[in-house]
C-alpha positions in Angstrom: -22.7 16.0 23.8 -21.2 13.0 26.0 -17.9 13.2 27.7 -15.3 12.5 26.2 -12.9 9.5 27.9 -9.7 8.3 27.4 -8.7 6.1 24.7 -8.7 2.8 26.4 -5.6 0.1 25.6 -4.5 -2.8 27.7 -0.9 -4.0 27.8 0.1 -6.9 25.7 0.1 -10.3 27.0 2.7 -13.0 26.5 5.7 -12.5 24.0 4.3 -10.3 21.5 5.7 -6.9 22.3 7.3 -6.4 18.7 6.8 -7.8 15.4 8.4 -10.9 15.2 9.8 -12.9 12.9 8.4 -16.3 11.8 10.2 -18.8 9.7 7.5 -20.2 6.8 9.1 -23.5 7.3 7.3 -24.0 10.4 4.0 -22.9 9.9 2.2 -25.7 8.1 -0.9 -25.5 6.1 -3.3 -27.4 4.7 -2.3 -27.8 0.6 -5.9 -28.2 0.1 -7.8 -26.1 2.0 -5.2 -23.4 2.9 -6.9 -20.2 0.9 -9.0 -18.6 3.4 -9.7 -15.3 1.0 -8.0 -12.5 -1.5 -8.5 -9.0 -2.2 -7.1 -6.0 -4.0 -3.9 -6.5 -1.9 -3.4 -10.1 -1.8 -4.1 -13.4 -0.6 -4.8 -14.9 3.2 -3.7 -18.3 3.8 -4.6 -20.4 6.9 -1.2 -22.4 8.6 -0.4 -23.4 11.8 2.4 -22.7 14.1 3.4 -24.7 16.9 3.5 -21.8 19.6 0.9 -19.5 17.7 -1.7 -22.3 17.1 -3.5 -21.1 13.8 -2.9 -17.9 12.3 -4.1 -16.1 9.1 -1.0 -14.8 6.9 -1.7 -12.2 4.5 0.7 -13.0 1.9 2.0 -10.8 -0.7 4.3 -11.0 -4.0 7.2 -9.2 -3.9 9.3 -7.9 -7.1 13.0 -8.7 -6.7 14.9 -10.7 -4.3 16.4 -10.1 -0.5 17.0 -6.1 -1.2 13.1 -5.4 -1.7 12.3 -7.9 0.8 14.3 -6.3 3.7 13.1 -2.7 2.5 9.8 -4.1 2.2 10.1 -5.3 6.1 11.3 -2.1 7.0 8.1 -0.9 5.6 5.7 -2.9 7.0 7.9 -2.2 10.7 7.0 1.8 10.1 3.5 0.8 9.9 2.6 -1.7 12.7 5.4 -0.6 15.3 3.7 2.5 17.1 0.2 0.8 16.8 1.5 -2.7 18.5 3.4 -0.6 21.1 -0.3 -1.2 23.3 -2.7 -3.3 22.4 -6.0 -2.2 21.6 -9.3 -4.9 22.5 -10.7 -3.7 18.5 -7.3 -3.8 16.5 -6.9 -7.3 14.8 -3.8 -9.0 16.6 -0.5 -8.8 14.6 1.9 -11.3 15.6 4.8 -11.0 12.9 6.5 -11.6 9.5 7.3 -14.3 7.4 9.1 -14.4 4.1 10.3 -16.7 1.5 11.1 -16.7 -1.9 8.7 -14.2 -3.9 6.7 -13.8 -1.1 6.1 -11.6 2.6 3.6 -12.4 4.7 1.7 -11.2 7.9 1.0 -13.4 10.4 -2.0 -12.8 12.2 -4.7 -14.1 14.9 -7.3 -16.3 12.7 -11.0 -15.4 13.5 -13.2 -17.9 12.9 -16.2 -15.1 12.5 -14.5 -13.7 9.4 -15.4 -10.6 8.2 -18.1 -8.0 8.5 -18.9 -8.3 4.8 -19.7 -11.8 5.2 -22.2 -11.1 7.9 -23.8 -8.4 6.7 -25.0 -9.6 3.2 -26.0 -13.3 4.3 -29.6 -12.7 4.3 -29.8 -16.1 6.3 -28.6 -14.5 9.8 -30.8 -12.3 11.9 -29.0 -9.5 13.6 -30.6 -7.5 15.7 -30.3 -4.0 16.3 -28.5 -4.1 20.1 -25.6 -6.0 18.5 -25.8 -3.7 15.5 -25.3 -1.3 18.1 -22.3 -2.9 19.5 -20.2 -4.1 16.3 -20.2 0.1 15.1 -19.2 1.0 18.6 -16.4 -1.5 18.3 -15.6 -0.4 14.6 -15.6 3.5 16.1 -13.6 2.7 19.0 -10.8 0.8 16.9 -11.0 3.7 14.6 -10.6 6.1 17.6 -7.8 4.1 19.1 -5.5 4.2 15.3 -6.2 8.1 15.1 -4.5 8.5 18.8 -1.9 6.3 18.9 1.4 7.8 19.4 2.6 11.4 20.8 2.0 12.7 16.8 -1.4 11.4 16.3 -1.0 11.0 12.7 -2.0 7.3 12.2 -4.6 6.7 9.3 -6.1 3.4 8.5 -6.8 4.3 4.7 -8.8 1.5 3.4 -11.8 0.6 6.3 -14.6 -1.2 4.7 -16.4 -4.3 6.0 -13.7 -6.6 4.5 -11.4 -5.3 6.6 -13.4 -5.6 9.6 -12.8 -9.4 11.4 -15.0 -10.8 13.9 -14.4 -13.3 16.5 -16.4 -16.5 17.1 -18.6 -14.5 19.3 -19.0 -11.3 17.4 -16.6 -8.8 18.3 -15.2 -6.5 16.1 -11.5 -6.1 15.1 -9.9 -3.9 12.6 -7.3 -5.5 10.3 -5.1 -4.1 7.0 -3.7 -1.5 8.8 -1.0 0.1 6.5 -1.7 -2.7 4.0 -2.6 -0.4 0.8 0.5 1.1 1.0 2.3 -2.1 1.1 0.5 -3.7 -1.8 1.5 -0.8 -3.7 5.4 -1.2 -3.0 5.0 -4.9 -3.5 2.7 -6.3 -6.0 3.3 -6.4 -9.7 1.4 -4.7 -12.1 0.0 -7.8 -13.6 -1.3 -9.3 -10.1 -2.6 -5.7 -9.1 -4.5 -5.2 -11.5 -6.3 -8.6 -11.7 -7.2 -7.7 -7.7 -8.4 -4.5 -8.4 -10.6 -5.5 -11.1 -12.3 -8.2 -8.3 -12.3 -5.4 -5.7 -12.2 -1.9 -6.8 -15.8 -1.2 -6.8 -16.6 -2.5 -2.8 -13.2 -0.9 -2.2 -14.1 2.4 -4.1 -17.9 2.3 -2.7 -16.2 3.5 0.9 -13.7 5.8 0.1 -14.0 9.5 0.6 -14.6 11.7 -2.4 -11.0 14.1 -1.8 -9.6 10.7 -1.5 -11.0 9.5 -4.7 -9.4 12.8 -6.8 -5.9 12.7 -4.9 -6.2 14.3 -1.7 -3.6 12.8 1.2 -4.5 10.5 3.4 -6.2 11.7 6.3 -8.4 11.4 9.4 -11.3 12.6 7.6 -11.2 10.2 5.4 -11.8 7.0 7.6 -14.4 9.3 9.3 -16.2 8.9 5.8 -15.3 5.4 5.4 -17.3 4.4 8.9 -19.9 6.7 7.3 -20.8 4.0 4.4 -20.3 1.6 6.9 -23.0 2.4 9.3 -25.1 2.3 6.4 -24.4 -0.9 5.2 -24.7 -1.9 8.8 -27.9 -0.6 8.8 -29.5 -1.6 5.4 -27.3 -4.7 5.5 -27.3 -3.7 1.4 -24.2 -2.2 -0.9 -24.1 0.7 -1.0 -24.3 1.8 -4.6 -26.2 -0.1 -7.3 -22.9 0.2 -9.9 -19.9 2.1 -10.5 -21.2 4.0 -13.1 -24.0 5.3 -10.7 -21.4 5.2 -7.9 -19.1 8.1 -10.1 -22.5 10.1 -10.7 -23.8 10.2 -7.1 -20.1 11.5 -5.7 -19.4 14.0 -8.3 -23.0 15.3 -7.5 -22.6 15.1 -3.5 -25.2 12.6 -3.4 -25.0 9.7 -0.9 -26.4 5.8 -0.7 -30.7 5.7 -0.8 -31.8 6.1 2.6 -36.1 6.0 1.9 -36.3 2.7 3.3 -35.4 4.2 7.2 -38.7 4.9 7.6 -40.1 1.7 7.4 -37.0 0.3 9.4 -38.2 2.2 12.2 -41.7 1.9 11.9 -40.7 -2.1 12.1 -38.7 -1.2 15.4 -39.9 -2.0 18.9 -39.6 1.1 21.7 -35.8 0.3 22.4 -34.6 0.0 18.9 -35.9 3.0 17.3 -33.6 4.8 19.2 -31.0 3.0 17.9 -31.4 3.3 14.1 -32.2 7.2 15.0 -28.3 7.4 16.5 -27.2 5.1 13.7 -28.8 7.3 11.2 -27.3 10.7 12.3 -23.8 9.4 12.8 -23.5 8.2 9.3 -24.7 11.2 7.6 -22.3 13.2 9.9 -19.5 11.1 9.1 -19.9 11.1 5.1 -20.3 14.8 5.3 -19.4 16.6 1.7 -17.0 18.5 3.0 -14.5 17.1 5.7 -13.7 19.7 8.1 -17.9 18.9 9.0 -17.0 15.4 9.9 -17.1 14.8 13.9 -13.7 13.4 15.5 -14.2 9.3 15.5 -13.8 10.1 19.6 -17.0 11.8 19.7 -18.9 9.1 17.2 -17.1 6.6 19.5 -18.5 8.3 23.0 -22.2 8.7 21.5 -22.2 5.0 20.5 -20.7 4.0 23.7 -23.1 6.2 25.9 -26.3 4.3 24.3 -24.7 0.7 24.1 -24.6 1.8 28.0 -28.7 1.2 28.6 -28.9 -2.1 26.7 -29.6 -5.5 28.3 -26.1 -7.6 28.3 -28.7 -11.1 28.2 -30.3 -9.3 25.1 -26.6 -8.3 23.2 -25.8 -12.2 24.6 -28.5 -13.8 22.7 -28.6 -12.1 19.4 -24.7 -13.2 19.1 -26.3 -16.8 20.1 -28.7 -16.8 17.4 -26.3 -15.6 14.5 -23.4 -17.6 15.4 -25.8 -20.5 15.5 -27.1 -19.7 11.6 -22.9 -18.8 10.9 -22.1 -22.1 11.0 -18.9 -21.5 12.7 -16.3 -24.2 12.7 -12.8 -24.3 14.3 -9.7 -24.6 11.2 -8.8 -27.4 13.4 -12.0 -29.5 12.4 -11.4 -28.8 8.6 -7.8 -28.1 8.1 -4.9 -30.8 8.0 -1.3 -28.9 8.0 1.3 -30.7 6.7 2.7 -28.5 4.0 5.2 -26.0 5.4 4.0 -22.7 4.1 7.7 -22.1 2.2 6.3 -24.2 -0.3 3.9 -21.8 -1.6 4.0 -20.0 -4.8 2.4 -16.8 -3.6 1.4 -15.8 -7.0 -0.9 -19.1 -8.0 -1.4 -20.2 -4.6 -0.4 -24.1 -5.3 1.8 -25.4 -2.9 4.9 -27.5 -4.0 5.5 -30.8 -2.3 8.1 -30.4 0.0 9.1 -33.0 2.8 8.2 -32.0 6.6 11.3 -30.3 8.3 13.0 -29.2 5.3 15.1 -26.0 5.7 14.6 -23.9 2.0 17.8 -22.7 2.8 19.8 -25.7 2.8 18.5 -26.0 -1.2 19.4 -22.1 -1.9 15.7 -22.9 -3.6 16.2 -25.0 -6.7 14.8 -28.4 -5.3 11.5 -26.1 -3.9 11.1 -23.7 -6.5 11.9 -25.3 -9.4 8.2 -25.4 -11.0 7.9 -21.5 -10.7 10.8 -20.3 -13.1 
């Protein structure tokens, strides 16, 4: 078994020490172009702010008026505090809050890799195995980092799946949604929460552990699962379950996603990736062990990840990012997006922004001139 080392952090840099707050009146989006992707919890918007530069805001609906909204903030300072007390190199950066009427949002870094799931199931990009390697040591390292934060060591992510995995324009991995499935329960409404589930419940369902699935409390154990699945997606670059009907019947019966076709995988691998898809391989069926007290600390996953991304070739990791950020297509917001629409003007439930004038304060209007269309 490796050694085991110290969870690494780095102190934050510039001004973001806290979550701050953000007023929506200054971040400008693009009225056009401003969705940038929805799930079960709600919807991320691209905007602009003049000291931030682009940022991602994960807005959500929120029942009721200022009361909700401040207990709702409270909320969301419980969650994010501890974790943004350091700052971890695999931990999506959280900047703030924003609110306006119906609506809180978190403002966030904007990568321009977007998400895991995209990469993984575009058949289009190559990926090879070293910076397979890599992007499941970064995913296990975040993952490590969340579980010992604070003097308690309570913290549990709660929903990891490749969604919620964001990757900068050169590849890196960085866990985001920390907390958020507990806020989209306090604030969504039952209409607009069940439409999202219906769109995501079965990729969100496909990585959750089975305790998890019949009630159990959130706990370590259950990300440990969670990054399970995920090495196999990783792997087979497939989802994991055919349907949710076989999904049910494979869980009840303790049986896990089809792994026949490893064989061939490695038969296909060259001398120094074999190894590879032989570590990727144990960890996963360790990690989505039946029962959880088998599951390996995400510290020791993290160390044996980290001791074999140790012997590859930097040049090699270097130019498989090269080759599938060239077939990504990456583009900068600033190339596609024009913001001039202050983000206050957005009805968080549709996602139609309402014209409103650059500079305008919602709170000199008390909201009847800018909200006028929603009632």
């Amino acid at each position: 078994m490796p050694r085991r080392s110290a969870v690494r952090s780095t102190p934050w840099s510039g001004t973001f020490h806290i979550l701050r707050d953000y007023e929506a009146h200054k971040i400008l989006c693009d009225a056009v172009r401003a969705e940038a992707g929805r799930g079960g919890f709600g919807k991320v918007f691209i905007g602009k702010h003049k000291s931030a530069g682009f940022v991602a805001i994960k807005c959500f609906c929120v029942n009721g008026g200022e009361q909700e909204q401040r207990a709702i903030k409270k909320m969301v300072h419980r969650e994010y505090d501890l974790l943004l007390q350091s700052r971890h190199e695999n931990i999506a950066d959280v900047f703030g809050l924003t609110k306006w009427r119906g609506a809180i949002g978190i403002v966030m870094r904007y990568y321009e890799g977007g998400s895991l799931r995209f990469l993984l199931f575009n058949p289009d990009i190559l990926l090879g195995m070293s910076l397979l390697l890599r992007l499941v040591h970064e995913i296990s390292a975040g993952v490590t980092y969340i579980h010992n934060c604070g003097a308690k060591k309570r913290l549990v992510h709660g929903d990891m799946k490749p969604d919620n995995i964001l990757l900068t324009v050169d590849l890196h991995a960085k866990i985001a949604d920390f907390g958020c499935a507990a806020l989209a329960n306090f604030t969504t409404s039952n209409a607009v929460q069940e439409d999202n589930q219906q769109k995501t419940q079965a990729m969100t369902l496909y990585y959750a552990a089975p305790e998890k699935l019949f009630g159990a409390l959130p706990k370590k154990e259950h990300d440990v699962f969670s990054c399970g699945v995920i090495y196999y997606v990783t792997l087979f670059r497939v989802i994991p379950y055919p349907s949710v009907g076989s999904f049910w019947h494979m869980i009840k019966n303790e049986i896990r996603p089809n792994c026949e076709a490893i064989q061939e995988i490695k038969n296909r691998c060259s001398d120094n990736d074999k190894p590879i898809v032989e570590l990727m391989e144990r960890m996963m069926t360790r990690c989505w062990e039946q029962n959880p007290a088998q599951r390996p600390n995400m510290l020791d996953v993290r160390d044996e990840f980290q001791q074999h991304l140790a012997t590859q070739d930097p040049a090699v990791i270097l130019r498989q990012v090269t080759d599938a950020v060239k077939e990504m297509k990456i583009r900068h917001p600033a190339a596609e997006h024009n913001p001039t629409v202050p983000l206050h003007g957005l009805n968080p439930a549709t996602g139609e922004f309402h014209s409103v004038r650059l500079g305008e304060n919602p709170r000199e209007y008390q909201g009847e001139l800018i909200f006028l269309h929603w009632a």
